[in-house]
Backbone bond lengths (Angstrom), bond angles and torsions (degrees), N, CA, C in turn:
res aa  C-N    CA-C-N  psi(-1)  N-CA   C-N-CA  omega(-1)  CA-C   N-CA-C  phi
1 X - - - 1.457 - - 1.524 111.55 -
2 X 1.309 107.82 -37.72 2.057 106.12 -177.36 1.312 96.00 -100.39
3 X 1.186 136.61 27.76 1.567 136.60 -177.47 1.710 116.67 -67.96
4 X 1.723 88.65 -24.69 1.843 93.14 -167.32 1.448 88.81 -101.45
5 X 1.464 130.92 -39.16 1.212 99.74 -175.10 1.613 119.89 -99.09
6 X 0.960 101.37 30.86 1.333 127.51 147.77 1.641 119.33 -65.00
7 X 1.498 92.57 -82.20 1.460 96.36 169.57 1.376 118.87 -53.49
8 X 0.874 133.08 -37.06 1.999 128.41 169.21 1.110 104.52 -46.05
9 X 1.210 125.80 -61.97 1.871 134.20 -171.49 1.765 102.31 -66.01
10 X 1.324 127.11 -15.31 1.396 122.82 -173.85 1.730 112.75 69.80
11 X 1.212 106.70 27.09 1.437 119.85 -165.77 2.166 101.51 -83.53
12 X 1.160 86.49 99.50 1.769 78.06 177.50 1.742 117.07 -97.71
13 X 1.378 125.10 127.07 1.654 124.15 179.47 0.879 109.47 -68.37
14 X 1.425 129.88 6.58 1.629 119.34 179.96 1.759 91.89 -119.01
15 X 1.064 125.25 27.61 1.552 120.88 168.50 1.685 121.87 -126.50
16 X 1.239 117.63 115.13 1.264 115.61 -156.06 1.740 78.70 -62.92
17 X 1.300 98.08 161.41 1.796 120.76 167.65 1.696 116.37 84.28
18 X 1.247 84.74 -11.92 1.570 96.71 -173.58 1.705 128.58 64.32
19 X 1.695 99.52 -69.60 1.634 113.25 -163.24 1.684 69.00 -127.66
20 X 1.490 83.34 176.59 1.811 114.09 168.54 1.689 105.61 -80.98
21 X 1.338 108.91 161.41 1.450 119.75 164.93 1.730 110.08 -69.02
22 X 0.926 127.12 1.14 1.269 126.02 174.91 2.035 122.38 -114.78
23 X 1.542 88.74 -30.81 1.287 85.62 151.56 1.988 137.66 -112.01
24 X 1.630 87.52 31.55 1.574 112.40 -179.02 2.292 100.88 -46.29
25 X 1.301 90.87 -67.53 1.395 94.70 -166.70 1.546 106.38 -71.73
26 X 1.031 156.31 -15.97 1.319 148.53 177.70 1.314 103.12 -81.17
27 X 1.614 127.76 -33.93 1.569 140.21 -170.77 1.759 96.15 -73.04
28 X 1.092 112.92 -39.70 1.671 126.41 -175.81 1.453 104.80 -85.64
29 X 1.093 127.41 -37.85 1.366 118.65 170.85 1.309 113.64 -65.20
30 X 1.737 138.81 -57.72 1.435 152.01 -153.68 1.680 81.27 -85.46
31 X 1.209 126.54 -40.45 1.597 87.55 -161.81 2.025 99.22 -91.68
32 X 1.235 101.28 -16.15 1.815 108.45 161.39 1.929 96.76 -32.63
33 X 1.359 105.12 -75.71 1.095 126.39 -153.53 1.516 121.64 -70.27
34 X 1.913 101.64 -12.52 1.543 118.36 162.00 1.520 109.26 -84.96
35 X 1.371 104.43 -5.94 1.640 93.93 -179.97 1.428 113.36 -61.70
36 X 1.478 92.08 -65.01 1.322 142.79 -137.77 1.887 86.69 -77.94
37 X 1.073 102.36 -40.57 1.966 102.22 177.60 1.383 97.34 -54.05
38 X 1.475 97.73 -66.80 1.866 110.35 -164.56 1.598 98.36 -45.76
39 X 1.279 132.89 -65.13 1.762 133.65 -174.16 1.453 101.01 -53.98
40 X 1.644 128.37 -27.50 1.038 92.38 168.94 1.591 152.13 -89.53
41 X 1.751 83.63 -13.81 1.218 119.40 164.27 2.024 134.62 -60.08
42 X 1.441 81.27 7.06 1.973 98.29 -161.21 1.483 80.45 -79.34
43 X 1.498 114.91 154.81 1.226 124.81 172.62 1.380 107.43 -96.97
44 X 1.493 116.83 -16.14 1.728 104.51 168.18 1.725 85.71 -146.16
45 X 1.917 85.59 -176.97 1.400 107.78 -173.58 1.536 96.51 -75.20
46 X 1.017 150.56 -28.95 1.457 148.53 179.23 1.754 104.73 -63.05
47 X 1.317 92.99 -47.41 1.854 83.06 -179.08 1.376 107.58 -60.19
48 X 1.361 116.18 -55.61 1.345 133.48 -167.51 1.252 114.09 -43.98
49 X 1.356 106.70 -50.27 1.701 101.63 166.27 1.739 117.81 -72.25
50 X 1.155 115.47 -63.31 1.462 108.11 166.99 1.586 132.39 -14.48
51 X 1.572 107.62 -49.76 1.518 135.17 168.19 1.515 86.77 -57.42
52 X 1.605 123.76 -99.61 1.187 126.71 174.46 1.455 109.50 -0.73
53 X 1.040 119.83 -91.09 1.662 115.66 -171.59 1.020 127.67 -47.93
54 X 1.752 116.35 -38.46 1.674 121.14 173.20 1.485 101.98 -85.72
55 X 0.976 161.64 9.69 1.671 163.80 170.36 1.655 78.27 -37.94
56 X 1.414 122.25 132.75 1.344 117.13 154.83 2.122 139.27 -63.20
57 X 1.717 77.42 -31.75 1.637 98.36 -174.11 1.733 99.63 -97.61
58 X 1.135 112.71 104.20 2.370 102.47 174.19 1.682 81.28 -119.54
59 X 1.271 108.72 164.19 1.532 140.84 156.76 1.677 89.05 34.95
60 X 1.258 151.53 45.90 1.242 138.09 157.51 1.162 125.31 100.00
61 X 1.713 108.92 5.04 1.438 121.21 -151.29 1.652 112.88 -147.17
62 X 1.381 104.19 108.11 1.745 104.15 -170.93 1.958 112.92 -48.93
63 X 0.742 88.37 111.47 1.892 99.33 152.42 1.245 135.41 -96.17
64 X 1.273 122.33 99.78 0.798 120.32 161.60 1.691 142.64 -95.33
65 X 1.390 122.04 36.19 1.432 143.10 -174.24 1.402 104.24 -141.60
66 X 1.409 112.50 164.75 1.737 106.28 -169.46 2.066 95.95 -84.86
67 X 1.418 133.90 16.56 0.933 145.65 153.43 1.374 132.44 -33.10
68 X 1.313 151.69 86.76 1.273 117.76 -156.69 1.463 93.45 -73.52
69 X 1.626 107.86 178.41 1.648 120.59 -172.16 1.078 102.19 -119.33
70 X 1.243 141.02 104.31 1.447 173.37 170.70 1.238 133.54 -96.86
């Protein structure tokens, strides 16, 4: 699901650090704002959470399982 805006930001999962320290907050804002499209875009509350839980990026920290990362 964050795969494309991933790729926009040049953000690779196989690179420790991800983004630069300079483009930290714009990378956190756009993919904020890919969440928040995709949840709104759920056609029910079941997707919405599902999405929610599998989102790859939560609290700063890649996920990859429908787990949140905590």
């Amino acid at each position: 699901m964050g795969n494309e805006v991933l790729e926009e930001l040049g953000i690779s999962l196989d690179v420790e650090g991800f983004v630069s320290v300079g483009n930290y907050e714009q990378a956190k804002c756009r993919i904020e704002e890919a969440r928040q499209a995709t949840l709104d875009a759920a056609p029910s509350l079941e997707e919405r959470d599902r999405i929610a839980k599998a989102w790859p990026l939560q609290d700063g920290k890649i996920c990859l399982t429908a787990e949140p990362c905590c």
